[in-house]
N, C-alpha and C positions, 0 to 999 in steps of 0.2 A: 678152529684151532684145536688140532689133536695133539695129546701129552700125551709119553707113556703112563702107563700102569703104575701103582706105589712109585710114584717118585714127586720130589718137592722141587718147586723151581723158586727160585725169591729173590727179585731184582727190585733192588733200588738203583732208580735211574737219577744221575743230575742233570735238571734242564738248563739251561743256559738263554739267555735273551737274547734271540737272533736280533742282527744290525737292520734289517731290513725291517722287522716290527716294533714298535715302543711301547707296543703291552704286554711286551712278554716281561716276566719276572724270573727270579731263579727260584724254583719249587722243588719238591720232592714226593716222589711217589710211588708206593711200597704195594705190589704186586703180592699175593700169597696162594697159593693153592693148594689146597687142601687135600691129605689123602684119598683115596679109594673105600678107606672104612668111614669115612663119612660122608654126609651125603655130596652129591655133585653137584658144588658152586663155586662160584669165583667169589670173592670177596675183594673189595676194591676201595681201600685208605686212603682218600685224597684230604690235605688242610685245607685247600680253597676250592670254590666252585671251578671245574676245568671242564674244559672239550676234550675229551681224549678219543686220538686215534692211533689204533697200530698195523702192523701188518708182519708177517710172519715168512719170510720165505721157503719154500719146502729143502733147499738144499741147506741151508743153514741154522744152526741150532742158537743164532743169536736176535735178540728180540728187540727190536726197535718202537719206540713209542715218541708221538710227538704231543705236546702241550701247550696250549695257551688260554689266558685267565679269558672269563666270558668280558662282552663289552659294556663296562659299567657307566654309562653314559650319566655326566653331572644332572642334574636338574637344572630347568632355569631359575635364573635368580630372578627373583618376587621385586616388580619395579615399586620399591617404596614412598615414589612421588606421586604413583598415580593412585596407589590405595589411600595415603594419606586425603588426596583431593576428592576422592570417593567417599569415606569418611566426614571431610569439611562436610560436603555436597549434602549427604545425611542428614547433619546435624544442623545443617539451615535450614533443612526443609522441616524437619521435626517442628525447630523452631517456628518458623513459617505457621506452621498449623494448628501450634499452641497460640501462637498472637493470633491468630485470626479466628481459633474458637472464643477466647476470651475476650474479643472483641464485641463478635457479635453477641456473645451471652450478654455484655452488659449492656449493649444496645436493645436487644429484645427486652431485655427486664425493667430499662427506663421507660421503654414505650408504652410496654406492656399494665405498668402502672401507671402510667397517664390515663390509660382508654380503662381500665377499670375504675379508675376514681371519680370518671364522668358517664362511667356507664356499665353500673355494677351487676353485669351479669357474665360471669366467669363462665356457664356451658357455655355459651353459643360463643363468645370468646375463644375457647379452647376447639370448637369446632372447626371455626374460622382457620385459627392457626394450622389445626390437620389437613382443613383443606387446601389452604394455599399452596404447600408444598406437596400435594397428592396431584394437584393441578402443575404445577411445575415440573412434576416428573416424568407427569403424562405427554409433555408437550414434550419435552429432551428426549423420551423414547421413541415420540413420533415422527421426529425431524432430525434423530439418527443424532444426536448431539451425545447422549449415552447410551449406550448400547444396553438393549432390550434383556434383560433376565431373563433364565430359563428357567421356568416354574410347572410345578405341575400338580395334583392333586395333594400329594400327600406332603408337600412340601407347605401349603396355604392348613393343611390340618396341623403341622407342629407346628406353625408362627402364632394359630392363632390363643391359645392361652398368654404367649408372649405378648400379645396384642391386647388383648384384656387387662394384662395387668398395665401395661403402658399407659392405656386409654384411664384407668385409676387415679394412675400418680400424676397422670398430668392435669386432670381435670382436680383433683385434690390441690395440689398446690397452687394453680389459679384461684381455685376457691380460698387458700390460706393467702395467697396476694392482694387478693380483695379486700381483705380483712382487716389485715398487719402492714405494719413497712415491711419492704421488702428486704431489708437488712434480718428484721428478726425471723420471717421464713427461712431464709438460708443459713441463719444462724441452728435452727431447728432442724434445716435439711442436711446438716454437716455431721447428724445423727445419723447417717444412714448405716457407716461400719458398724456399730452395734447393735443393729436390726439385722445386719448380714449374718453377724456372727451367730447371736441367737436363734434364728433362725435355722441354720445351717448345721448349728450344735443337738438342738431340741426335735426338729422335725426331718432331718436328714440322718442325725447321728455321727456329725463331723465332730474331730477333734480337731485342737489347736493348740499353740502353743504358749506357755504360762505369759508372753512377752505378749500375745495378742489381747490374751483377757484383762493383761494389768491394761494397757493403752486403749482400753473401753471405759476406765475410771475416769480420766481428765474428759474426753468425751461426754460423757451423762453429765459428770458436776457442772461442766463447762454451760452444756446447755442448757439443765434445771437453775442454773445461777441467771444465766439472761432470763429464762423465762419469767422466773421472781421477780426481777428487777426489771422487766420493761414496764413503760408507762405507759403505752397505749394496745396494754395485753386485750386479746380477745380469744375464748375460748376456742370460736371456730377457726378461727385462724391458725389457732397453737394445733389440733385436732387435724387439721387438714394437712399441715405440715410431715404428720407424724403418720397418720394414715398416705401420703405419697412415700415417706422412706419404705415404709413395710411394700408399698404394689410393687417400685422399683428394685427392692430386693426380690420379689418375685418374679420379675422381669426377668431380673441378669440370671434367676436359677434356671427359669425355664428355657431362655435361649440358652444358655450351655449345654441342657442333657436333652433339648429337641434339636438345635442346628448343626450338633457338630459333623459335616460331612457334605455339608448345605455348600450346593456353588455358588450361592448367593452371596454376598457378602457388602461389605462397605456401605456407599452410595444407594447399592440398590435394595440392599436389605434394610433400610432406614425408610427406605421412599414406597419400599413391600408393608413395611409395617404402618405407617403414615394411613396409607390407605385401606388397607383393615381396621384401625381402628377408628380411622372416619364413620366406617359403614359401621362400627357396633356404638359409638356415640351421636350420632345424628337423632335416630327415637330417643334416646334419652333425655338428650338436651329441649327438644319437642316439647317432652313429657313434661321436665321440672319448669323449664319457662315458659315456653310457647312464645309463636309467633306476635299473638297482641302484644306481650310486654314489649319485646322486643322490638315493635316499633314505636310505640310510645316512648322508651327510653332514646333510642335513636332519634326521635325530634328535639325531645329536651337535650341531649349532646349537642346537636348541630347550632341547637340556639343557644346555651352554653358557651360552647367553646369557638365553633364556629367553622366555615368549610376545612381547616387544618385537622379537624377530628378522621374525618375519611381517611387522611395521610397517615395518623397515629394508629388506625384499625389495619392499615394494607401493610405501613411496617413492622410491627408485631405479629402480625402473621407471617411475611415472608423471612423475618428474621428470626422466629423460632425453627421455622425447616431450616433456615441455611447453618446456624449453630449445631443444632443436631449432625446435621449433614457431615460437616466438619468434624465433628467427631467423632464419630463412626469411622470417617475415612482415615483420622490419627491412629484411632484404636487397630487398623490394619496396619498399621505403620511402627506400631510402639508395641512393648511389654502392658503386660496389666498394671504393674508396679507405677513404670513410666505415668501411664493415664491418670491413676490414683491421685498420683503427687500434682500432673495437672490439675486434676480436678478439683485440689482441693487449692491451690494458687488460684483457681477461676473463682472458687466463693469467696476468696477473701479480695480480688477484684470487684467482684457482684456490690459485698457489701461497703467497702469504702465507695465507691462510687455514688451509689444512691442516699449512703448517710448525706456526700454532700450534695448530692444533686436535689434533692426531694429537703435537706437541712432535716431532717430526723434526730430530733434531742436523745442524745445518747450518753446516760449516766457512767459514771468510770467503773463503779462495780458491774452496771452491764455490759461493758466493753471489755472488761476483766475476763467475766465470762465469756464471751465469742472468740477474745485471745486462746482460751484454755482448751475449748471445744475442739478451735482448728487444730491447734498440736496436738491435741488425743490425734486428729483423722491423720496428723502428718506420720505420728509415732504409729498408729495403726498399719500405715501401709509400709513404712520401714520394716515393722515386724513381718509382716505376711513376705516380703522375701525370702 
């Protein structure tokens, strides 16, 4: 398009809605051109996004331009019946996974104390348990039922401190099961936010918020009050309890700052770990009891209790892998918050259960106490949101 020299041209054009389209709108658009002493540009005023074309004929000094808005095509609309039922679908399953960990947790923990009360050797116990489900996974891997993990060196060097501490807190708290009713382990293992916190605060250098540290008070009072007031306190028991929160706080720090990026996860990262720490508890267990005890104790159970013992040692072992399991596979499913508040629903199932199943004399100022403890862990994990 050639213009003379020093001259101004300035057209406003009105556009009109041709019949033939029904996106056209009536608009307006202001052409300007600027002199010769400054520099050579069009500048070009539109109020709405347009397509413009024009075209200039050489005999005529009159300028045609046509317009129309570009095509703002709606979105679709979001089918609110189906996300809703996607949603439900969610929210059973969650469900689903919360009843079935807290199932089997109580199921392992009644068995669990039967076979120790007739056969008080909590290593090889605790072995047992890693093995079964180290053996369960191996066979799922082999017959294609879960698909095989991709591992490799340096992914078996970050599990394994993870493993270590795991391999701690589980043989610890078997050892405080042996010991105590099972009501006041869990009563003591409902301690764990305040080992987390302390820990985290002291040895990492985390902060927190003034809501975390008050909801560490009902928590310690809750649990020094049961401690005082159980009747059938034992120190190694209260010791073992306390010594598994501390390994399992070290657990969840070192899987955070080695796994994260790990394509391992869930199922198989529970079933990864299971069998690392089989292979660093086996000498151990050896070591503290050895094989003589362990058979000697094994005949005294069978005449004891009777061939149902066999049944009480193979369900507490496959029902501590499957609980685990289960939760692992939640914690891929949920928030940490979510899990928290599971978990801490799952000990106050643990322990009503076994008060009445096992009839465990529980004084009201001790039950006072395990009331106070859980709602510190409830109020804990509220905070940490």
């Amino acid at each position: 398009m050639v213009l003379p020299a020093k001259q101004i041209f300035s057209a406003k054009i009105g556009l009109f809605q041709r019949n033939s389209s029904p996106l056209l709108k009536r608009s307006h658009v202001s052409l300007s051109f600027p002199s010769t002493e400054l520099p050579k540009r069009t500048v070009l005023a539109v109020s709405k996004p347009l397509h413009l074309s024009s075209s200039l004929r050489a005999k005529s000094p009159v300028l045609r331009c046509e317009a129309y808005e570009a095509d703002r095509s709606e979105p679709q609309p979001i089918d609110a019946a189906a996300e809703a039922k996607s949603e439900a679908a969610k929210k059973l399953k969650i469900g689903i996974y919360f009843a079935t960990w807290w199932a089997l947790n109580v199921v392992f923990n009644i068995y669990n104390k039967k076979v120790l009360n007739a056969y008080p050797y909590p290593w090889l116990t605790s072995t047992l348990s890693l093995a079964a489900g180290s053996l369960m996974m191996l066979i799922s891997w082999a017959v294609g039922i879960v698909e095989t993990p991709k591992t490799d060196f340096d992914f078996w060097k970050t599990l394994l401190p993870v493993a270590v501490a795991h391999t701690i807190g589980h043989v610890a708290a078997t050892v405080s099961m042996s010991k105590v009713a099972v009501s006041f382990t869990h009563i003591i293992k409902s301690g764990e936010p305040a080992f987390s916190v302390l820990v985290s605060r002291f040895l990492l250098g985390e902060t927190f918020p003034t809501s975390v540290y008050l909801s560490l008070i009902p928590i310690i009072g809750g649990c020094a009050l049961s401690a005082l007031t159980e009747l059938n306190f034992n120190m190694t028991g209260f010791m073992g309890a306390m010594i598994s929160n501390l390994a399992f706080v070290f657990r969840n720090i070192f899987s955070k700052k080695g796994m994260k990026g790990k394509s391992v996860s869930g199922m198989n990262y529970y079933a990864c770990l299971s069998i690392l720490s089989l292979l660093i508890l086996t000498p151990f267990a050896i070591a503290v009891e050895g094989p003589q005890m362990w058979v000697d104790g094994w005949h005294k159970a069978l005449s004891d209790i009777g061939p149902q013992f066999v049944w009480w040692v193979a369900a507490q072992s496959v029902f501590y892998h499957l609980y685990n399991q289960v939760s692992y596979m939640s914690l891929d499913q949920i928030s940490p918050l979510t899990f928290s508040v599971g978990n801490t629903m799952k000990r106050i199932s643990v322990i009503v259960s076994s008060i009445i199943i096992f009839r465990t004399p529980v004084q009201p100022v001790n039950a006072l106490g395990a009331a106070i403890a859980i709602l510190g862990t409830f109020l804990y994990s509220q905070a940490k949101l």
